[in-house]
N, C-alpha and C positions, 0 to 999 in steps of 0.2 A: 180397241180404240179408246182415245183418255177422255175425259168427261171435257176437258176444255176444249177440244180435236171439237169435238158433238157440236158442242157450243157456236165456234169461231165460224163451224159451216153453216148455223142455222140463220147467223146472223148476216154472212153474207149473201143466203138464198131469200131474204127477208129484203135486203137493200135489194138486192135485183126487182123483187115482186111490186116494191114500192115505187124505185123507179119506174117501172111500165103502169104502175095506174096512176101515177105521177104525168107522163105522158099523155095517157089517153085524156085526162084532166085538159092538157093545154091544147090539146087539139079542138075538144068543146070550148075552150075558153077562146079561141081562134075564132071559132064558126058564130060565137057571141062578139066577137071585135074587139075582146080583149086586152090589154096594154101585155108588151112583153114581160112587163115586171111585175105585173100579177100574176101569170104564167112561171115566173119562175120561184113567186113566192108560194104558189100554190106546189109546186114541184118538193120546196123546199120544208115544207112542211110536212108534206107525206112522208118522207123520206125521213124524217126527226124523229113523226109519232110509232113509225115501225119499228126505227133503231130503239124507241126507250122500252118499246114492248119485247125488244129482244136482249132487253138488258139480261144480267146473268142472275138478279134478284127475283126474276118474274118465267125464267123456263126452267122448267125443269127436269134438275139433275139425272141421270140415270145410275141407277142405286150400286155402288161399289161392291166387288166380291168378297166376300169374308172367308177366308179357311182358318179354320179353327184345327187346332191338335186333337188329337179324341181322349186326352184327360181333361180338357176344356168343356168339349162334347157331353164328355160322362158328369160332369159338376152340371150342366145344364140339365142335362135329363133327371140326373137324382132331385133338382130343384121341384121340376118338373112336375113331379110324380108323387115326388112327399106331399100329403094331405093339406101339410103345418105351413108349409113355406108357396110355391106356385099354384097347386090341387090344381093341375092338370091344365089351368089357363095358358093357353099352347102361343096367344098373340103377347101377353106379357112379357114371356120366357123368351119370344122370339124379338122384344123391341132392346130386351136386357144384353142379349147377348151378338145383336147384330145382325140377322140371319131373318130373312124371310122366312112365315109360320109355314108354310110347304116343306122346305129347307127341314124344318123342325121336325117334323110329322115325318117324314119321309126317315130319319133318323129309328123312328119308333115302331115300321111299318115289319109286320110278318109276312110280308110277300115272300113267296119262293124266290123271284127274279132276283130282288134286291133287299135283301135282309140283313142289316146291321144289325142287330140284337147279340151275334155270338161275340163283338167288337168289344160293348160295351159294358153287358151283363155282371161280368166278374167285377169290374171295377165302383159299377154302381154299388152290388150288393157290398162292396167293402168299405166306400162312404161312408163320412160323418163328416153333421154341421161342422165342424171345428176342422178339418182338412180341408172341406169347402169352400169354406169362406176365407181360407187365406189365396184363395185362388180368384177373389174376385174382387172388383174394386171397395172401396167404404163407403160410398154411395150406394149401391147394392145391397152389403152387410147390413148397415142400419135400418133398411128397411123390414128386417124380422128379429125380434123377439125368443129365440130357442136355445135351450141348452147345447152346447158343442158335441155332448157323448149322443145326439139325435142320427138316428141310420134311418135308413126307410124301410118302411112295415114289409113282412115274409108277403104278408096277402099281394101287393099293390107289384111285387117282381113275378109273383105264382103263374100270370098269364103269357108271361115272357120267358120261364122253366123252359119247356118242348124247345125252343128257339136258340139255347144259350151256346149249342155246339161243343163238339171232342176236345175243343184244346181249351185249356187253359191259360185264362191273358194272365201276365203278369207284370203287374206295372209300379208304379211310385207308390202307389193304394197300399200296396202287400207289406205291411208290419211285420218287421227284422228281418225281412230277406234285401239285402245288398243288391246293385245294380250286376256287380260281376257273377255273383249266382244266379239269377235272371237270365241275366244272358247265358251262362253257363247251360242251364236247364234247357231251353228254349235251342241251344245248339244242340246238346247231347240228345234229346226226347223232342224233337219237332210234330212228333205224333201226336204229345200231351201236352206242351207248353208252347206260348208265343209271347215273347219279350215286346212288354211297349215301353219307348222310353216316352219322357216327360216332351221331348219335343217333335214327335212323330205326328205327320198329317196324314200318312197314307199307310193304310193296315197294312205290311208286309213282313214276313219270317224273315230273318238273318239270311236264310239259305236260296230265296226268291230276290233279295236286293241287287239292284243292277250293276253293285261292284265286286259284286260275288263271280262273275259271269266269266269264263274265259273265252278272251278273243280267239284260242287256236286250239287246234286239238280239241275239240269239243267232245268226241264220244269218248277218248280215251281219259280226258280229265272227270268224266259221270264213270266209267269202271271205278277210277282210281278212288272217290268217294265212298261209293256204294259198297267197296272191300272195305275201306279203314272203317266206314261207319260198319257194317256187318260184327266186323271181329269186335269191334269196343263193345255194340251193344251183347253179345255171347259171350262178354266176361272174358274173351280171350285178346286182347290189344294188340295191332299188329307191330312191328319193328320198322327198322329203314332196311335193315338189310333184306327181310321178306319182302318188303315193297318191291326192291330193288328186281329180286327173285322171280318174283310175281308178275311182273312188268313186263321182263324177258321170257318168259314164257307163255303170255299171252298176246306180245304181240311182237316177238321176235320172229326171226325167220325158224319155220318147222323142220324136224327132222327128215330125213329123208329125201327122197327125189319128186318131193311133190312143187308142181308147180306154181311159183310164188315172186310177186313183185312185191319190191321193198315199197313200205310207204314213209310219207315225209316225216313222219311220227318216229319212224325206227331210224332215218337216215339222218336225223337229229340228236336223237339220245340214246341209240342201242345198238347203232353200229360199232362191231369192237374192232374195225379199222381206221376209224375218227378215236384221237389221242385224247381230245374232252368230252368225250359224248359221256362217261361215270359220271364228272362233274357235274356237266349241263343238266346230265338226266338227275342229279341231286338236287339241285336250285330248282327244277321243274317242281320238283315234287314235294318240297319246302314252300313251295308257292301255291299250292294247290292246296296241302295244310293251312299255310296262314290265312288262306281263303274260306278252309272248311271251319276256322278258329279251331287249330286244333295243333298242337305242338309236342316236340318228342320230349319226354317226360320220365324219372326214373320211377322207378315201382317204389310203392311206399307197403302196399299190402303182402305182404309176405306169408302170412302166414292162410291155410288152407281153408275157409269159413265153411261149417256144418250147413248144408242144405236148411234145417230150420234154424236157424241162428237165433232171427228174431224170438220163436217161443222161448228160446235159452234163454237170451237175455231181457228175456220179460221174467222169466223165473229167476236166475240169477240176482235180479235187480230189486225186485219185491223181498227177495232170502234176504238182503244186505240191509233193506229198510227196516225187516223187522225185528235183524238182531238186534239191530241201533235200537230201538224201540224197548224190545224184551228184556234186554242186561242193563239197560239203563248206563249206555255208553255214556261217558263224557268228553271221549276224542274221539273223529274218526279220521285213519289216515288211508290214502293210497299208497302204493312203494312201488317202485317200477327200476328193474336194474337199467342201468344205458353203459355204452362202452364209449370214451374218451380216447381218440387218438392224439398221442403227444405233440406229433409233426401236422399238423391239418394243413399241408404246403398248397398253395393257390395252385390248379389245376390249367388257369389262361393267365399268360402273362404278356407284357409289351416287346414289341418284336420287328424291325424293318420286314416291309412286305415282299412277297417272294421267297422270302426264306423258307427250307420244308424242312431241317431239322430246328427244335427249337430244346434247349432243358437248361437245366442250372449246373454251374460246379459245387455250387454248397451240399457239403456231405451230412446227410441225416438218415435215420431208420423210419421210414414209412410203416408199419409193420408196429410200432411200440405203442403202446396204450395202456388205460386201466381202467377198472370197472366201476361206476358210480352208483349207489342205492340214493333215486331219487325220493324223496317223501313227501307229499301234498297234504295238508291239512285243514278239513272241510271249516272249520270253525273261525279259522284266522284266514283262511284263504290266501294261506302263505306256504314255503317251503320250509321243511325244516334244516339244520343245518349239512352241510354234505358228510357224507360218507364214502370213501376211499377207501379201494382194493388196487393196490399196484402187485406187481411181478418182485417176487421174493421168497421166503421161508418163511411159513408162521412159527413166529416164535422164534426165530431167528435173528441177526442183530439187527438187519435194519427195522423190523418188524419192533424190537427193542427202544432202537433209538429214537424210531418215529414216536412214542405211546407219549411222552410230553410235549405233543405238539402243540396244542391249547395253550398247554403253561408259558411255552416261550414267549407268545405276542399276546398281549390284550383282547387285539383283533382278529386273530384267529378261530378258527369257530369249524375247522376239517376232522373230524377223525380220519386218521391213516394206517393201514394197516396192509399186510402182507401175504401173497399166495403164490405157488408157484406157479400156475397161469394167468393169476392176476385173475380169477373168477372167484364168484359167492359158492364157496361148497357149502357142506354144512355144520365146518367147525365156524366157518366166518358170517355163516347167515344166523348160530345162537347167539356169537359174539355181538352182532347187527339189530338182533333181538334185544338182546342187555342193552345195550344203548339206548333203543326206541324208553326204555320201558324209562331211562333216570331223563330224558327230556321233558316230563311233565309231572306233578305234586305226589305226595303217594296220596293213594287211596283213588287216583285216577282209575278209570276203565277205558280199554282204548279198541277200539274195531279197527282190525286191519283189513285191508284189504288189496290181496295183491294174484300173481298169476301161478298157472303150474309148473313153473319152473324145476328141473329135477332135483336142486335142494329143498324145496318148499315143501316137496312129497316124500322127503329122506325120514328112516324113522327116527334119527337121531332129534329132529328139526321136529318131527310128530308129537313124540315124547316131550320136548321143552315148552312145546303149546299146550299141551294137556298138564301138564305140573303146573304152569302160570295161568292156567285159566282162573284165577281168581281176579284178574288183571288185565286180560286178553283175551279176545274173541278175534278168530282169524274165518274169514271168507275167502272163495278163490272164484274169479275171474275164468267162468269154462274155457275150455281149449279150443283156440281159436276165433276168440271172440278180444281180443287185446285191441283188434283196431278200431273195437264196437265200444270199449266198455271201459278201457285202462284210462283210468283218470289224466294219470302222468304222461300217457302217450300223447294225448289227445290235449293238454294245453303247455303243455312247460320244457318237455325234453327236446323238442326243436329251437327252441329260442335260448337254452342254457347252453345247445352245442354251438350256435350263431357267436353269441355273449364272450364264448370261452375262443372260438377262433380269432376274433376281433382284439382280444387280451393276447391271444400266440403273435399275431402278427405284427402286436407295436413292442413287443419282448423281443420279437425276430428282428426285427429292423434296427432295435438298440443293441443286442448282442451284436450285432454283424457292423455295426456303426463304428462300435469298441473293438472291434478285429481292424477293422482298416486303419484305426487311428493310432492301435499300435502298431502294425505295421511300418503305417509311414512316420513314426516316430523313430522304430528302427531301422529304418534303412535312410532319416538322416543323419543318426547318430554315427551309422557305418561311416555313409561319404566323408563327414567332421572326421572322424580315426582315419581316415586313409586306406578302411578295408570293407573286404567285399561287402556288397549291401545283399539282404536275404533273398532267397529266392521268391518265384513269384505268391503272390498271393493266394492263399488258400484256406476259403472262409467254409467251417465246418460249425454246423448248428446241433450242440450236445445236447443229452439230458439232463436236466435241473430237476430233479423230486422237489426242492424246495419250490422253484418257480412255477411249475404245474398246479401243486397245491395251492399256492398263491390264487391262478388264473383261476381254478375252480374256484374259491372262495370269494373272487369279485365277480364273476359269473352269479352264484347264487343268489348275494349280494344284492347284486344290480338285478335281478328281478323282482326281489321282494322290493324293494328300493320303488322301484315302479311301479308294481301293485298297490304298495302305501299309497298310493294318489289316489285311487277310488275307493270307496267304501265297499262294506267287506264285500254285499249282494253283490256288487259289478266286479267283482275280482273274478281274471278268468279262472284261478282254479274251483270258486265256489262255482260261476257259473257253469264249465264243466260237470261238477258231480250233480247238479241239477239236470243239463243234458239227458248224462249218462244211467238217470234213473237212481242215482243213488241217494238221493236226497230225504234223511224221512220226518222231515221238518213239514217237505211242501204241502200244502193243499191238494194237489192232485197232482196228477203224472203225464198232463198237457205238453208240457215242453219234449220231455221223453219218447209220446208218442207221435208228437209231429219230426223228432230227430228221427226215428226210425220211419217214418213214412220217407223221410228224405232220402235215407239210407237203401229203398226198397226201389228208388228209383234208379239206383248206380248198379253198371251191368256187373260189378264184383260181388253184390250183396242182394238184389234183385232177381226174378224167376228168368231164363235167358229164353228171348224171342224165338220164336218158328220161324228162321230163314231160309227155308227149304224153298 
């Protein structure tokens, strides 16, 4: 009920009460012989002095509910509790922030029943004046005197330790972790983490949320989780099609002559005498992912990770700091090969609905590509210039014709070069070598560092490391550790493949632009003569080595181009080799070990759960 509601009745219970002793007033005033008009002045005045005592300046209110967010919650209590700022004065804290001192205390209580402590623990110990105080008003603020970098003392949480609970909060508090990895963690590991956002009043997991909840089919939507989640966290992630699989065989109808009614589950989506039940049963189960936040996704990890990785690449990564160190490098680079497909053709196009076949006439080779030597360079935090392996003959004529490719344009900036499968063997990975070595002054020393690729470990390739060791020091990335460790992989070969599709498809769209316009230029020219106009049109999308070359080099380009904009520390490839441990500049190897703690929680690179 609203505080005016309270009010309007009190005042009208108030005139009732006044009139009746109003009354009893005139009845005395009768039995004294009273005039009527002193009867009704005396009526009239009871009746006045009650109303003004019921006025709304003189009862009182009853106290409006306050719900607070529990990052609100948690600035209160760290106020709380710091020595510097409230020292524990529980009525202060509770007039500051609105809440009855009970309300407060009750906040702080270790009771079994009711124990907030594991809510707010993480986010207090992560506190500081300087996050706090932009969460409360300037009237507040100026009432303390402290340095911003002030947290609250180990001792004054130590009694609240026992109390803090298995999960882990993660909230706005948590320095450089992103809202979508929070959530991320908090779905994927609900064991160990719980996502708060900034405006959450009531403690609950992603997976507890009431829009989580399916209105139908309730036990078979808790199977269909409790699979998907199983397999992700065992490292082994399920498909659609094993879903599909999966579904049908545990709640299909069984083999045999055993006795079995259809339920409304199967005679929805796994009847194969209903024509949409595939379909339906697809959107069920797309729906029960977008529920679990969890979506079909291609494999990015490829390659097989060693049971101990992590000691690998703690070794590996202190080896790469100390050559840096010991030869007194002056460059250090990552190299990482990537393959370029020529045709990158959009895989969803625009299309009237209902249609079930869909493709294009435009004739291209899917299939053609070439091979890039990406190079990252810890110092500039830039890329170096590309390097091109197309399908050809080394040494052969195009292989020829391409070697003044620099010279023709100013802006040119590709080496290109020739192979018959278009890969780094290892006449083309010393050729690769000589290069690296004329892009930087003589007298440079340069640490390479790339992976075991089977040129890399060819002896021809061996031999050309060992003769320029006066100039080169090469490290290798252990086997299977490329998704852990590989500089290039990990900031820049995904966004140069993006960069270089976005340059195919406005080259795509002008080539094919230039096809149609000659076209219908010839076939007005036809109708003008009087003879046959050409047959239909047929847009065919060829190879340009020049053009390709082109699209890598404003690819490269335009990454360094955007890196320019932050200095070097915030460039992601400098931040990268900081990540990745290779850093032997830093102060320590914090950043390194919290990436590998991150890494130790994904079920690819992590110990896999006992789901027996």
């Amino acid at each position: 009920m609203k505080v005016n509601e309270i009010h309007d009745r009190k005042a009208k219970l108030a005139g009732l009460v006044a009139e009746r002793r109003a009354k009893s007033r005139l009845v005395a005033a009768n039995d004294s012989d009273s005039s009527d008009d002193e009867a009704a002045a005396v009526i009239a005045e009871a009746i006045s002095a009650t109303l003004e005592r019921c006025d709304g300046s003189e009862v009182k209110k009853k106290r409006q509910r306050v719900v607070l967010t529990w990052t609100t919650k948690a600035v209160a209590i760290f106020m709380f509790l710091h020595p510097l700022l409230l020292n524990k004065d529980a009525q202060r804290a509770a007039d500051m922030f609105s809440v009855s001192r009970t309300t407060l205390v009750t906040w702080l209580s270790k009771d079994a029943k009711r124990c907030d402590v594991p809510k707010w623990f993480d986010m207090v110990k992560q506190l500081t004046w300087g996050v706090a105080k932009q969460r409360l008003v300037p009237e507040i603020v100026e009432q303390f005197d402290v340095p911003d970098e002030l947290s609250l003392p180990e001792d004054e949480l130590a009694v609240y330790e026992p109390y803090r609970g298995k999960q882990e909060v993660l909230s706005v508090f948590n320095k450089n972790v992103s809202s979508s990895s929070r959530g991320a963690k908090a779905r994927h590991l609900p064991e160990k983490f719980v996502s708060l956002n900034d405006n959450k009043k009531q403690f609950l997991s992603s997976s507890n949320s009431p829009r989580h909840k399916q209105r139908k089919y309730l036990a078979e939507c808790k199977w269909l989780k409790q699979l998907v989640q199983q397999r992700w966290l065992v490292g082994d992630p399920i498909s659609m099609a094993e879903i599909h699989v999966e579904l049908t065989a545990m709640f299909g109808k069984p083999q045999g002559d055993v006795p079995w009614v259809p339920s409304k589950f199967y005679a929805s989506y796994l009847d194969p005498q209903k024509k949409t039940s595939a379909r339906e049963r697809g959107n069920w189960i797309r729906r029960v992912l977008r529920n679990m936040n969890f979506s079909v996704r291609k494999k990015t990890v490829s390659q097989n990770v060693p049971v101990d990785w992590r000691r690998l690449a703690e070794e590996a990564a202190a080896d790469i700091r100390q050559a840096a160190t010991g030869h007194n490098v002056t460059h250090i680079v990552n190299a990482d090969q990537t393959f370029i497909i020529y045709f990158p053709e959009a895989t969803h196009v625009i299309a009237p609905m209902g249609q079930k076949r869909i493709g294009s006439k435009v004739k291209y080779n899917s299939k053609q590509g070439c091979t890039l030597m990406v190079a990252a360079d810890y110092h500039t935090g830039l890329l170096l210039n590309p390097f091109m392996v197309m399908h050809g003959k080394t040494g052969g004529t195009l292989d020829k014709r391409f070697q003044d490719w620099k010279e023709r344009d100013p802006t040119n900036t590709c080496y290109v070069t020739f192979q018959a499968k278009h890969w780094f063997d290892a006449v083309i990975t010393v050729r690769w070598l000589t290069w690296l070595r004329a892009q930087y002054p003589a007298g440079s020393v340069i640490l390479l560092i790339w992976d075991h690729a089977p040129a890399h470990d060819s002896a021809i390739v061996k031999d050309f490391i060992a003769a320029a060791s006066d100039w080169l020091v090469v490290k290798l990335i252990p086997g299977g550790l490329t998704s852990v460790m590989q500089v290039c992989d990990l900031s820049c070969n995904a966004p140069l493949k993006r960069r270089f599709k976005s340059h195919y498809t406005q080259w795509r769209a002008e080539q094919l632009r230039t096809q149609r316009q000659a076209f219908s230029e010839a076939a007005d020219e036809a109708e003008d003569a009087g003879v046959a106009a050409p047959m239909g049109f047929k847009p065919v999308v060829k190879r340009d080595r020049a053009a390709v070359v082109n699209m890598v080099q404003k690819a490269f380009k335009g990454y360094n181009d955007e890196q320019l904009q932050e200095p070097v520390a915030a460039r992601a490839i400098r931040r990268t080799f900081v990540k990745a441990g290779q850093d032997p500049y830093a102060a320590d190897t914090a950043a390194f070990t919290k990436y590998l703690n991150e890494l130790e929680d994904h079920p690819v690179y992590g110990r896999a759960p006992d789901c027996t």
